[in-house]
C-alpha positions as semicolon CSV with decimal commas, in nm:
position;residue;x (nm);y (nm);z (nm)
1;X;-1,299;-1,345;-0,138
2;X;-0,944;-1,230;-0,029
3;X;-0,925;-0,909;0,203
4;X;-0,630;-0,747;0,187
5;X;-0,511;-0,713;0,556
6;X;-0,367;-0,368;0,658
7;X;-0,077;-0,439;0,870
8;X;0,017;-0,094;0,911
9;X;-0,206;-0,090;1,223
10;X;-0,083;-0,381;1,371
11;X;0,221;-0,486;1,619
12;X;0,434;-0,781;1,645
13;X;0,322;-0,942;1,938
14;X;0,722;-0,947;2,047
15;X;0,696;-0,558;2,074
16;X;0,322;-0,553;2,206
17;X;0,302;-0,319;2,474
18;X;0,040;-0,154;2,707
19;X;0,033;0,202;2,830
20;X;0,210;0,120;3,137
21;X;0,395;-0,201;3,243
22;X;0,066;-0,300;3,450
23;X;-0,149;-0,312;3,123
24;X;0,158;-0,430;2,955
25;X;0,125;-0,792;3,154
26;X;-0,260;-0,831;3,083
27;X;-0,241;-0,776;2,715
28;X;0,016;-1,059;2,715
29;X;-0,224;-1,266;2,969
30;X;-0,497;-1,218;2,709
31;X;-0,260;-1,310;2,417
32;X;-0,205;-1,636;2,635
33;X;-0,586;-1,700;2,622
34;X;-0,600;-1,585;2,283
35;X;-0,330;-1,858;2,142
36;X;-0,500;-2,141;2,371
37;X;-0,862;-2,034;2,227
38;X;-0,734;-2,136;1,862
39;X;-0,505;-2,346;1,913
40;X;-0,775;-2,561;2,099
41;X;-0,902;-2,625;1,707
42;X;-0,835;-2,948;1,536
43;X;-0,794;-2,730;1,203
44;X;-0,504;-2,504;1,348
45;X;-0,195;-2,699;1,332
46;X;0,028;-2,457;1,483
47;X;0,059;-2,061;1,497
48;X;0,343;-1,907;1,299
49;X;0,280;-1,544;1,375
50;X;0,111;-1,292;1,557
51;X;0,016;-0,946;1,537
52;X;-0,213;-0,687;1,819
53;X;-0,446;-0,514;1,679
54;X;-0,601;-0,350;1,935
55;X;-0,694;-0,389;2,305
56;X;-0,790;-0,270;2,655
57;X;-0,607;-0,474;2,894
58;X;-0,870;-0,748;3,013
59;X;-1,189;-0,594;2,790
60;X;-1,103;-0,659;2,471
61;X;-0,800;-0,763;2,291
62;X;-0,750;-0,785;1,868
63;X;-0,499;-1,033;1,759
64;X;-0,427;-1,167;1,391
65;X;-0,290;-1,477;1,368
66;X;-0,117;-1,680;1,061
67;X;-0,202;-2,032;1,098
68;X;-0,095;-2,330;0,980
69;X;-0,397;-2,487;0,919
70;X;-0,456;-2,886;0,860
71;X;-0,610;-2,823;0,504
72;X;-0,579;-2,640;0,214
73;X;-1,006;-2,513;0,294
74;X;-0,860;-2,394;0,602
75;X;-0,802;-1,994;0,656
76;X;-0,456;-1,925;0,706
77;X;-0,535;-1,587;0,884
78;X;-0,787;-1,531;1,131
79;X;-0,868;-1,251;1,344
80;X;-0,920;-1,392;1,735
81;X;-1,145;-1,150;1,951
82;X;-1,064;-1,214;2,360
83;X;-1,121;-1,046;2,664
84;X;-1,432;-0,988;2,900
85;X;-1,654;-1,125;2,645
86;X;-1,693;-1,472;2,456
87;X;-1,371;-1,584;2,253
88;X;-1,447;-1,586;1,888
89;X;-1,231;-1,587;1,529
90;X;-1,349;-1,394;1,233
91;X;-1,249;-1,455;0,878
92;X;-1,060;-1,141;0,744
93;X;-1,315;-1,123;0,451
94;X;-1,500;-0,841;0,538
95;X;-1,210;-0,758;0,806
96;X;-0,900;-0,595;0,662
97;X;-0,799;-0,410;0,994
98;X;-0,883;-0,485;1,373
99;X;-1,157;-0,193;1,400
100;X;-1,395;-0,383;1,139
101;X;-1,307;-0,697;1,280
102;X;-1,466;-0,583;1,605
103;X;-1,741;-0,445;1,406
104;X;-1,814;-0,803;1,266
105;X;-1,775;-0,936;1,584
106;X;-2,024;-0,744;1,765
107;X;-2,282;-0,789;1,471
108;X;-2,225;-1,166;1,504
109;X;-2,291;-1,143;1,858
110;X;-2,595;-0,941;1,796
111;X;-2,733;-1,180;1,598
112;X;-2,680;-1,441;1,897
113;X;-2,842;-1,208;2,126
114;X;-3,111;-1,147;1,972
115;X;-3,252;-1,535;1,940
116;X;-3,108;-1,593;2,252
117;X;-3,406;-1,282;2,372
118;X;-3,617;-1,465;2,185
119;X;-3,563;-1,851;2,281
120;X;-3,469;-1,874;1,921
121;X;-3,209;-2,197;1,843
122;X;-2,825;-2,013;1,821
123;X;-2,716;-2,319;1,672
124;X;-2,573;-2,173;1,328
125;X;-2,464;-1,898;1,458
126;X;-2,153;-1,767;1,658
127;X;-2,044;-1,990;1,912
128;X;-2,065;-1,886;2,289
129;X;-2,001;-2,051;2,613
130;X;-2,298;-1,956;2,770
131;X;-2,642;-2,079;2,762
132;X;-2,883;-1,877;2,557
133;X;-3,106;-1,742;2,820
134;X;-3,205;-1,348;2,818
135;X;-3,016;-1,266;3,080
136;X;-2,665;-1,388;2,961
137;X;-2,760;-1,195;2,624
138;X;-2,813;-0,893;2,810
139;X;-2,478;-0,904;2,955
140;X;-2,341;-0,953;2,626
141;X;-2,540;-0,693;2,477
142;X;-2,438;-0,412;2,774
143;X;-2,069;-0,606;2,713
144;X;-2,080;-0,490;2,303
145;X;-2,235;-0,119;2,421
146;X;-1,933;-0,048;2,588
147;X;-1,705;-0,215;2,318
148;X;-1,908;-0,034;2,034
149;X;-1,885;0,302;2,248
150;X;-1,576;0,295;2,435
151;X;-1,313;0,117;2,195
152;X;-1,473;0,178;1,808
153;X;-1,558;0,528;1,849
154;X;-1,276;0,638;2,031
155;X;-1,015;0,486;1,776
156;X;-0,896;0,835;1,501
């Protein structure tokens, strides 16, 4: 299935900007870690564009990227999700803008938290850099509060 993306809500990471020139330097620090995290894939051959979505300085930061992938199987555009929290890519499936791609996110990450509470293998499911012991998930889960509370409901 083939989402189409809404780039009316995005920026060309050449004019991203923050609200001052303080936040302005972290969003680009977090674009830095955002183009290492997928670019440290064997299936990403090389990054043609990017776009912000959305961000807080070093909470959370939205990119979408257009890839040139190794393959022909190999999404083209992918959504990267950075910041205080575990690096991840979504599919733009079910993600046409940033807002529902931090929605997916956090119920991916739910779904890791939860077997992680419950010593539960989090083998198939979104990867994160942590051991899956209770007490990283509840610092993920008070981590995706704040996102869910902070960034999703305060977006018009």
């Amino acid at each position: 299935m083939m989402t189409s993306i809404d780039y009316s809500e995005l920026t060309d990471i050449e004019l991203m900007t923050g609200e001052d020139d303080e936040e302005t330097k972290e969003l680009h620090a977090v674009y830095a870690k955002a183009r290492t995290f997928i670019g440290s894939f064997k299936w990403c051959a090389g990054i043609k564009k990017a776009y912000f979505g959305l961000g807080a300085a070093n909470v959370v930061a939205i990119f979408l990227f257009e890839l040139i992938p190794v393959g022909e199987s190999v999404d083209s555009l992918l959504w990267i999700v950075v910041g205080d929290i575990p690096p991840a890519y979504i599919v733009t499936d079910d993600a046409p803008n940033p807002e529902s791609a931090l929605a997916v996110y956090i119920s991916l990450m739910r779904k890791w938290i939860s077997a992680a509470k419950l010593g539960k293998s989090v083998k198939n499911l979104i990867p994160v850099d942590a051991p899956p012991t209770a007490e990283n998930a509840n610092d993920l889960e008070r981590r995706l509060e704040f996102l869910e509370e902070e960034i999703l409901k305060t977006k018009p």
